[in-house]
C-alpha positions as CSV (number, residue, x, y, z in Angstrom):
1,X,10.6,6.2,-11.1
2,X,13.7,5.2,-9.7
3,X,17.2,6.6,-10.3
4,X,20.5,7.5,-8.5
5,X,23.0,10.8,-8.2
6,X,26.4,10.9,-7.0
7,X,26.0,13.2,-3.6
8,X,23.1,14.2,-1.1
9,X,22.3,18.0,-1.9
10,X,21.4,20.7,0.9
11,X,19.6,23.0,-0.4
12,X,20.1,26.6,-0.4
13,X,17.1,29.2,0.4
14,X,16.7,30.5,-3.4
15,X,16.3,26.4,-4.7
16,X,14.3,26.1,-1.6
17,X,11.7,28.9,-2.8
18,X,12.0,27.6,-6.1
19,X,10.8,24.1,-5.1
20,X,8.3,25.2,-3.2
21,X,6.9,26.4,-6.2
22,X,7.2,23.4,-7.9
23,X,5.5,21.6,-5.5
24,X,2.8,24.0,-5.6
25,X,2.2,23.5,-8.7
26,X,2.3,19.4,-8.8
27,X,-0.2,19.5,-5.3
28,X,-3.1,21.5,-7.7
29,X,-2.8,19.8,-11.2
30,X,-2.3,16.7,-8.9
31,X,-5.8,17.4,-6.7
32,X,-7.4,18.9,-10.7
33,X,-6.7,15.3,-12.3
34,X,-7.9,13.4,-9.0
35,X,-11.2,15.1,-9.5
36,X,-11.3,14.1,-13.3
37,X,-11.3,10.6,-12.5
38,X,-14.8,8.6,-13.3
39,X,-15.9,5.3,-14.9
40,X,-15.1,5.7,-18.7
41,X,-12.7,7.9,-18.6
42,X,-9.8,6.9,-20.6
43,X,-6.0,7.4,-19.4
44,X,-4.7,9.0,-22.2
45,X,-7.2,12.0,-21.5
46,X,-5.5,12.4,-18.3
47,X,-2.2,12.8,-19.8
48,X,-3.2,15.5,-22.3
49,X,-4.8,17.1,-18.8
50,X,-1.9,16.8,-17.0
51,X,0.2,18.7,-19.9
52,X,-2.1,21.2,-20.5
53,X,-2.7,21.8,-16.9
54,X,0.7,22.1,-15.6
55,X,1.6,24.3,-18.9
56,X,-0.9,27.4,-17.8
57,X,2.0,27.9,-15.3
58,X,4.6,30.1,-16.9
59,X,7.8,28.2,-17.3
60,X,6.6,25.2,-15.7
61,X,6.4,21.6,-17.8
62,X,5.7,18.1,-17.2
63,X,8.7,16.1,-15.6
64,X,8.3,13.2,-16.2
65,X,7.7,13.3,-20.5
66,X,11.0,11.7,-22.2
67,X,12.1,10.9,-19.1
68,X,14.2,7.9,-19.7
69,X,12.2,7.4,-22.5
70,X,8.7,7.6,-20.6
71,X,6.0,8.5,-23.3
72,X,3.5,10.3,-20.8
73,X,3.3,13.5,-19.0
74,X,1.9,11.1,-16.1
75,X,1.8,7.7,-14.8
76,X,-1.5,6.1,-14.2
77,X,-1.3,2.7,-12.8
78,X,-4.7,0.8,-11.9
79,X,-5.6,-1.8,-9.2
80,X,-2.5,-4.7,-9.7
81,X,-0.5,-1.7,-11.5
82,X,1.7,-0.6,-8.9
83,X,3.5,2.5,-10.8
84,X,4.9,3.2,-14.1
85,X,1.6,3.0,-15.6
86,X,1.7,4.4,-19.0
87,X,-1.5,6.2,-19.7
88,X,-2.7,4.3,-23.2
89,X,-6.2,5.7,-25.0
90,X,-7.4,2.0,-24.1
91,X,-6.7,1.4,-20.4
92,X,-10.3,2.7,-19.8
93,X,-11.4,3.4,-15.9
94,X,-14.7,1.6,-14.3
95,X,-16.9,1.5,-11.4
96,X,-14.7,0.3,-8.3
97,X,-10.9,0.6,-9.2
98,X,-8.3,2.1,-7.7
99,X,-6.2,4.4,-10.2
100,X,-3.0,6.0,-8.8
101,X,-1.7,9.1,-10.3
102,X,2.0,10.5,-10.0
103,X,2.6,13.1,-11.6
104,X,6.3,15.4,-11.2
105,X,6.5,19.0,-12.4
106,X,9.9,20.9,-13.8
107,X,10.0,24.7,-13.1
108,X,12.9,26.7,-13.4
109,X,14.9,23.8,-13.3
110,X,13.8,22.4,-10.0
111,X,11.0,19.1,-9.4
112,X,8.1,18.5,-7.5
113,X,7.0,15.0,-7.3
114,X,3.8,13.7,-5.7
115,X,1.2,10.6,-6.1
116,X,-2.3,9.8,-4.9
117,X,-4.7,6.9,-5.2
118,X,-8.1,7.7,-6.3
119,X,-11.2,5.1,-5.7
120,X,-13.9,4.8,-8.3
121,X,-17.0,5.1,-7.0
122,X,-18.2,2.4,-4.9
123,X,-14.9,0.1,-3.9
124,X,-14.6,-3.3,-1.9
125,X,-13.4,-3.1,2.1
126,X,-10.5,-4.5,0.9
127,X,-9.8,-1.6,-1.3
128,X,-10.8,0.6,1.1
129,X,-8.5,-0.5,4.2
130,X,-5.5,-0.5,1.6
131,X,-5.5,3.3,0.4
132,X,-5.9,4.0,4.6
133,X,-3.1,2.0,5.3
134,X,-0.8,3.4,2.6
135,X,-2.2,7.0,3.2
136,X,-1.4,6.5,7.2
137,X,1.8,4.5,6.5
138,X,3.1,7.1,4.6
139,X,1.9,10.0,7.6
140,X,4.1,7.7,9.7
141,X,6.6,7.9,7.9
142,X,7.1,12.1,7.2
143,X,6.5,11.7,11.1
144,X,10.0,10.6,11.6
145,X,11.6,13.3,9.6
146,X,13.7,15.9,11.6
147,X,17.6,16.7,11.4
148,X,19.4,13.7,13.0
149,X,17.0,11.0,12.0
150,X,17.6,8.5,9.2
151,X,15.8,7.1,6.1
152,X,16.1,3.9,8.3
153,X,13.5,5.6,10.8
154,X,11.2,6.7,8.0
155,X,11.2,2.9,5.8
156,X,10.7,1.2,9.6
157,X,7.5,3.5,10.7
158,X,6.1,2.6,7.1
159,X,6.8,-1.3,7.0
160,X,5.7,-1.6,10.5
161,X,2.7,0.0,10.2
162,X,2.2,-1.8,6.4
163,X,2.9,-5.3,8.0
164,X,0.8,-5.1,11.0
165,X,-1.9,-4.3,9.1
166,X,-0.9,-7.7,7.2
167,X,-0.1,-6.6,3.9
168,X,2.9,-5.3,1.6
169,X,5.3,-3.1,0.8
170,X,6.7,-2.6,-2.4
171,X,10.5,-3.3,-2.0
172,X,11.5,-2.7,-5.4
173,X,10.8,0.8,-5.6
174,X,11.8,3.5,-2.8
175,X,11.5,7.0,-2.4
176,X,14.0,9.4,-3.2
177,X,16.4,12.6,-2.7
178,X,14.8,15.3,-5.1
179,X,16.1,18.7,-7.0
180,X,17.8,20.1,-9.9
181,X,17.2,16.2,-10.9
182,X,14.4,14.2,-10.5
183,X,16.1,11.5,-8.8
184,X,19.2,12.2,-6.2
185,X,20.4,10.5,-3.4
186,X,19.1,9.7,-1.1
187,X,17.2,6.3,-1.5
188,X,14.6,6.1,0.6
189,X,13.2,2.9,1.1
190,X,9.3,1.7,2.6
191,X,11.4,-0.4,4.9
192,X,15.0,-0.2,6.8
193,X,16.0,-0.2,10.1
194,X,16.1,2.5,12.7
195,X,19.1,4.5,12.6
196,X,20.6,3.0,9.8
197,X,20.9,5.1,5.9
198,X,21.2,8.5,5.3
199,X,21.0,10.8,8.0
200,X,18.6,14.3,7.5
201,X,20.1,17.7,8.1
202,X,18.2,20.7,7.4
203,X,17.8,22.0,3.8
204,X,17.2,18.3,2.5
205,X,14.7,17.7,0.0
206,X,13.1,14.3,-0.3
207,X,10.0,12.1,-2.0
208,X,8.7,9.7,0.3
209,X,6.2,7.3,-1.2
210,X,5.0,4.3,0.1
211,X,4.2,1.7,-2.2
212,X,1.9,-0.9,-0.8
213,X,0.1,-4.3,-2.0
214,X,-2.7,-6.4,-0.1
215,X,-0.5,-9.7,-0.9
216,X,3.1,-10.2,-1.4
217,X,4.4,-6.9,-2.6
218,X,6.8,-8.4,-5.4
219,X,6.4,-6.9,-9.0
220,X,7.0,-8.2,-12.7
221,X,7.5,-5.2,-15.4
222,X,4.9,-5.4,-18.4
223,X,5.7,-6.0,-21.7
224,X,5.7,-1.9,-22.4
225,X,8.7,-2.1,-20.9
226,X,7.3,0.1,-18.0
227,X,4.3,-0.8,-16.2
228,X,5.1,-2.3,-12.7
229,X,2.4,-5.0,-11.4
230,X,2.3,-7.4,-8.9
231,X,2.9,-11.1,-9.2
232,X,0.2,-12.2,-7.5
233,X,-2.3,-9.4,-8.8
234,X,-3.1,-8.2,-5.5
235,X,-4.3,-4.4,-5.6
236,X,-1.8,-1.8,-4.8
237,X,-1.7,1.7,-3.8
238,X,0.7,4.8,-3.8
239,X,0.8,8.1,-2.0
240,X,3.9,10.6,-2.0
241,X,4.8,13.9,-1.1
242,X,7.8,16.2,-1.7
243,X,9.1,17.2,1.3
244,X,11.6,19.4,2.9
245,X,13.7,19.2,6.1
246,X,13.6,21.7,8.3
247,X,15.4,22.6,11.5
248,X,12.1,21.6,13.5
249,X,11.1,19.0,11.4
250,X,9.8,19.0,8.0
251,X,7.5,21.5,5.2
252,X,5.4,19.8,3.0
253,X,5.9,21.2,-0.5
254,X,3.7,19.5,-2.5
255,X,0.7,19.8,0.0
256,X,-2.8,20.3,-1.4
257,X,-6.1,18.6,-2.0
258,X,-5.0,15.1,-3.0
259,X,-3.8,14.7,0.6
């Protein structure tokens, strides 16, 4: 999910603590559905998961419910679904599909955003070297974040990495500043050139998520109105952590077992 906010927010230590709880809490119900996931399984079961997972955490609910009109608690986007996926009863999991979960959690008025690509069961090499080069792509990129550097630095270590590997990122959808809103400036784009965007000072808080598909990397909405696939219906994959900047780098916040 994509949106935009007026100014780039530091972060004071109080929201800081706060987030890190938020991201605690997306990183376990985020590793919890990941390890729900088998042939059979129907999508919409993972929704009512997700909602009455994140829900056993006092004050905490699901972010992304209502959101702009989103009817899920989470997005569940399989092989040629890139993101947005609505979880339906009848988009039904099977034996060697890749099913991406992203899931975002409110608590105390603070977000925690985070996604991971799951593989069912047995999968093709194909598959396989995908959800490695998104995973590592996206490594790369929280490599480059430190005070001083630039989304620029973080969208070039991903698309270089993404195209060498001859395959694609997902240009239509970028990372993102993230807060007291979901979505806040920010952008942060798979792709850019070094030293150009938004430069990262300490305090920031940002969701980097590398969107990547084994052909062109060009998308076409569905008719829900939601779900983003590709054009050529080449498999795609999505990973994403929240993450904050520090003065020596960067924290993890929504670090955990889907990593």
């Amino acid at each position: 999910m994509n949106a935009a906010a007026s100014i780039i927010e530091v972060k004071s230590q109080r929201e800081i603590t706060i987030m890190r709880e938020a991201g605690r809490m997306t990183a376990i119900v985020l590793a919890e559905l990941a390890a729900l996931v088998r042939p059979g399984l129907s999508a919409d079961i993972l929704d009512l998961e997700a909602k009455a997972r994140i829900e056993r955490f006092a004050g905490a609910a699901p972010a992304f419910r209502g959101y702009r009109g989103f009817p899920g608690n989470l997005c569940v986007s399989i092989n040629a679904e890139v993101v947005h996926g609505i979880p339906k009863k009848n988009k039904v999991i099977r034996e060697g599909d890749l099913v991406s979960l992203d899931l975002g959690v409110l608590y105390q008025g603070y977000y925690g955003d985070a996604a991971t690509t799951v593989a069912v069961g047995a999968i093709s090499d194909s598959a396989r070297r995908l959800i490695e080069a998104t995973r590592t792509s996206l490594s790369l990129g929280l490599a480059q974040v430190k005070p001083g550097a630039t989304t620029g630095d973080l969208g070039h270590a991903i698309e270089s990495h993404v195209k060498s590997l001859r395959m694609s990122v997902v240009r239509e959808f970028v990372g993102h500043g993230i807060g007291r809103r979901l979505h806040e400036e920010p952008s942060v784009p798979n792709f850019g050139e070094p030293g150009r965007g938004a430069r990262l000072v300490p305090g920031m808080t940002i969701a980097v998520e590398p969107m990547v598909a084994l052909g062109s990397g060009d998308v076409v909405i569905g008719p829900d109105g939601w779900t983003a696939k590709t054009k050529d219906a080449s498999w795609a994959a999505h990973f994403e952590h929240t993450v904050l900047v520090t003065q020596e780098g960067f924290e993890i916040l929504t670090y955990g077992e889907h990593e």
